[in-house]
Steps between C-alpha positions, in 0.01 A plus 500: 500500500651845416561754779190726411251244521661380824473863613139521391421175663669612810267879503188237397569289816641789777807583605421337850527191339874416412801655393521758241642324157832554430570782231699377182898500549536752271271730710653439808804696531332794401125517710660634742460425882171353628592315778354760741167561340197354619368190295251686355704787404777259343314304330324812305842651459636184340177444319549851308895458412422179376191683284772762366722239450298301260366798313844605430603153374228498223658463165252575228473240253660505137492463149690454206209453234488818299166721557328678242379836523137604532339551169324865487165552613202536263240625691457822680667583816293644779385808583631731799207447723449135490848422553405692796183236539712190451754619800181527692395194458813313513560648843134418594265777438259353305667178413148325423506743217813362342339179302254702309796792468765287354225299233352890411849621471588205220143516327614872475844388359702662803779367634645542856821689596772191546634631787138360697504204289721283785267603781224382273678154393559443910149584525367278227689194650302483789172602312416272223228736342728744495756337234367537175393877590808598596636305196322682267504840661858453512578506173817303386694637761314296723521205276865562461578594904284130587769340333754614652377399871426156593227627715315650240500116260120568503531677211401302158775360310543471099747203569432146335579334790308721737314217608779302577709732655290779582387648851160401662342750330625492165425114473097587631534784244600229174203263648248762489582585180525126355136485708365761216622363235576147515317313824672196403849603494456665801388132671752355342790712653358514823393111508851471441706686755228434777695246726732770558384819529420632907158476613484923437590454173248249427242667652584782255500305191183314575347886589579577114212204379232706548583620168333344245395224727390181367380162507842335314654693831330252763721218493786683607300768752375146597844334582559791711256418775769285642779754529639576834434876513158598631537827291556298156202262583258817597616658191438144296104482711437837358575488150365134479143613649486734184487189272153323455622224292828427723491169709557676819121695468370161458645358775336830667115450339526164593597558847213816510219300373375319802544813706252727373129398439223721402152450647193672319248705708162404582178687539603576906880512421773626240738316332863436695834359469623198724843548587710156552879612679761324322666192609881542659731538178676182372822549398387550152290783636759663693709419148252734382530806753183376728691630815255558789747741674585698133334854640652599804181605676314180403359483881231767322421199276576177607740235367222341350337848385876598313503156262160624420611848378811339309328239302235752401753763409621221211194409377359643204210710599271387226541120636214630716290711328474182218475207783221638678359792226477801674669793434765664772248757644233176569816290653602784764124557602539126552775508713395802731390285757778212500746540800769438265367832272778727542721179435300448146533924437854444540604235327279618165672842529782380499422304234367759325822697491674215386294436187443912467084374508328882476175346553549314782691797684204727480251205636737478817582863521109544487429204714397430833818322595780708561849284456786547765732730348789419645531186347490644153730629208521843595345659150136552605245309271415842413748553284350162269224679387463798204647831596187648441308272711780520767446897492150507524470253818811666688325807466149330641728400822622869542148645459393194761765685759788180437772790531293670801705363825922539450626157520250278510493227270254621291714797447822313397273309319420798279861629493640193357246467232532834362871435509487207332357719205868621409438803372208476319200552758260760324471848650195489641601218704845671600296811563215286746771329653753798611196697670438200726852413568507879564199478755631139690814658607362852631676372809814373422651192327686278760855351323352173455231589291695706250648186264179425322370914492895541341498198292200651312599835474768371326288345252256806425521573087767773492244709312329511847752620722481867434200586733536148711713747766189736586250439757707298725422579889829709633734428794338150590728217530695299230229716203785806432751178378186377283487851366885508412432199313294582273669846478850318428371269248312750290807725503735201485313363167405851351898616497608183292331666188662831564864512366 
């Protein structure tokens, strides 16, 4: 073990407990007398030469292989006052700005000053979404400074062997593309590198199958039920569940059939659905993903209650409405008084989202079931439907007083909806929403309800923004940073066509 990490241990376990390590030889002669310090006062004194000393023993790495110069920029360099902008954000202000910034800024055919382009890279390592923005925005100085650094090899490479040799990224980058254009090939180079690639990896290339997804796919999404990462065989579940014809769905319809059996009404009654709990998995089933403990609140369920919900969410949702001829509306009335109906709500949402079913999204968003949310893909069923449609029953829920009470969840409800309109929510809407946002935080907005109110703002079509700052009650808590939101990104956005 090296002397730092026997230091670090040491400060990790006390100074009470043992001896200080000893300090390298070469350190010794000149860390000059300790002997009459206190432990604690030694150790932090030897702790900090031995910092210095490491620091100044760094020797930067070299390299003979001959480096091209940048080529010149094409594209316009930016103007005075969003340079200005882009040092905001980089240093915080604003920073949820910079996504939309940086892909404005290259639809705009502006390119960023190079000497922010490394604090960008650094940035764009950590934050995936950020990499092909800053990319682009970068211009081929970016391009060219990303190959330079090792810890910028996200950037795409023109190499032929780039998937041989190329970094994480730049291999997932050659799969998606081979995904677009030739599905096969793609299978075929991952089928045969699979054995050893790292379970992150694998995970990553599986991730890129949802493109142009098919049937001839199944066999080998099949074969990777068995792999030893629970990542790679949630990712394999998922895309599997999206095909009708694939073995694994069968497996699932035959496993759902004797679960669910509709009974028709009578003159005294209405008709209902008998719920059967599946049996414990088999280790086929668990081959499969049927994991009673796969949601980690499943107490709100029940073991039994969570198979339910997964073999549901992977069967097609027409299975139903053909086996006992009633449409989805008819089957949730059904369910409404089943125990097990928020179970059944779930499990077809899910569903739902899986097969992108518009018409079976509005019957349970209309329903009398509500599904528990928290076990769901995060996009709202909402955002399955027509825009149109989407517009015109968000703005029903505003009207009904959804966006009345700050943080409830009818509220963040609303706020992730509209978000999830990306820029395209009609004005009226925008306009209906804002003056009842306005209204539910007349008192203040606490910290922990600003992430969804932001998250939206941040979404509001840019030909919105210029009269989104007025009306907002002054000097209440956590509303002036709202304000200086919107402010910054209207300003922020508006400079980048200004030369």
């Amino acid at each position: 073990m090296s002397a730092w990490k026997d230091f670090s241990t040491a400060a990790l376990l006390g100074t009470g407990k043992g001896a200080p390590p000893a300090l390298p030889s070469q350190l010794q002669a000149v860390a000059g007398e300790t002997a009459a310090l206190s432990d604690e006062a030694r150790f932090l004194t030897q702790a900090g030469a031995l910092a210095l000393w490491r620091r100044a023993g760094w020797q930067p790495s070299a390299s003979d292989a001959e480096t091209s110069p940048c080529e010149a920029e094409t594209t316009a360099p930016l103007g005075r006052a969003s340079v200005g902008h882009l040092r905001a954000m980089i240093s915080g202000s604003g920073a949820g700005v910079l996504p939309e910034w940086l892909a404005e800024a290259a639809r705009l055919g502006r390119h960023l000053p190079p000497e922010y382009l490394p604090a960008l890279l650094d940035r764009a390592r950590q934050d995936r979404s950020l990499r092909p923005l800053v990319l682009t925005a970068g211009g081929r100085r970016a391009l060219w400074l990303a190959a330079q650094n090792p810890d910028w090899s996200f950037a795409p490479s023109e190499a032929p062997d780039a998937w041989e040799t190329g970094s994480r990224d730049q291999r997932v980058a050659v799969l998606r593309t081979l995904r677009t254009s030739e599905p096969a090939e793609a299978r075929i180079r991952i089928e045969a590198v699979w054995k050893t690639e790292p379970a992150e990896l694998r995970a990553a290339f599986l991730a890129e199958f949802a493109t142009r997804l098919s049937e001839e796919d199944a066999p080998f999404l099949d074969s990777t039920l068995d792999d030893r990462s629970k990542e790679v065989r949630r990712v394999a579940v998922d895309l599997l569940a999206r095909l009708p014809a694939s073995p694994f769905v069968a497996r699932m319809i035959a496993r759902a059939a004797p679960l669910l059996a509709f009974q028709r009404g009578g003159i005294l009654s209405r008709a209902s659905l008998e719920v059967t709990l599946p049996p414990d998995p088999d280790p086929v089933a668990v081959r499969d993903g049927l994991d009673p403990k796969a949601f980690g609140q499943q107490k709100v369920l029940g073991d039994k209650a969570v198979l339910l919900v997964l073999i549901l969410s992977a069967v097609p949702l027409r299975h139903w409405t053909e086996t006992f001829g009633k449409d989805p509306t008819a089957l949730l009335k059904a369910a409404e008084k089943s125990e097990f109906a928020r179970a059944l709500a779930t499990g077809w949402s899910w569903a739902a989202w899986r097969q992108r079913d518009a018409t079976w999204a509005a019957a349970l968003l209309d329903g009398p079931v509500r599904a528990h949310s928290e076990f769901l893909p995060t996009e709202p069923l909402l955002t399955l439907l027509p825009e149109a449609e989407r517009a015109a029953r968000l703005t029903a829920h505003i009207r009904a007083g959804a966006m009345g009470k700050a943080g409830s969840d009818l509220w963040i409800g609303c706020l992730t909806e509209l978000a999830g309109f990306a820029g395209r929510a009609p004005a009226s809407l925008v306009k209906e929403a804002l003056a009842e946002l306005r209204a539910s935080v007349a008192g203040g907005l606490p910290w922990h309800y600003r992430p969804p109110v932001e998250a939206w703002l941040l979404r509001l079509p840019a030909a919105q923004l210029s009269g989104a700052a007025a009306g907002w009650p002054a000097g209440q808590e956590g509303v002036d940073a709202l304000v200086d939101l919107i402010n910054f990104r209207h300003d922020a956005l508006t400079a980048l066509t200004q030369p």
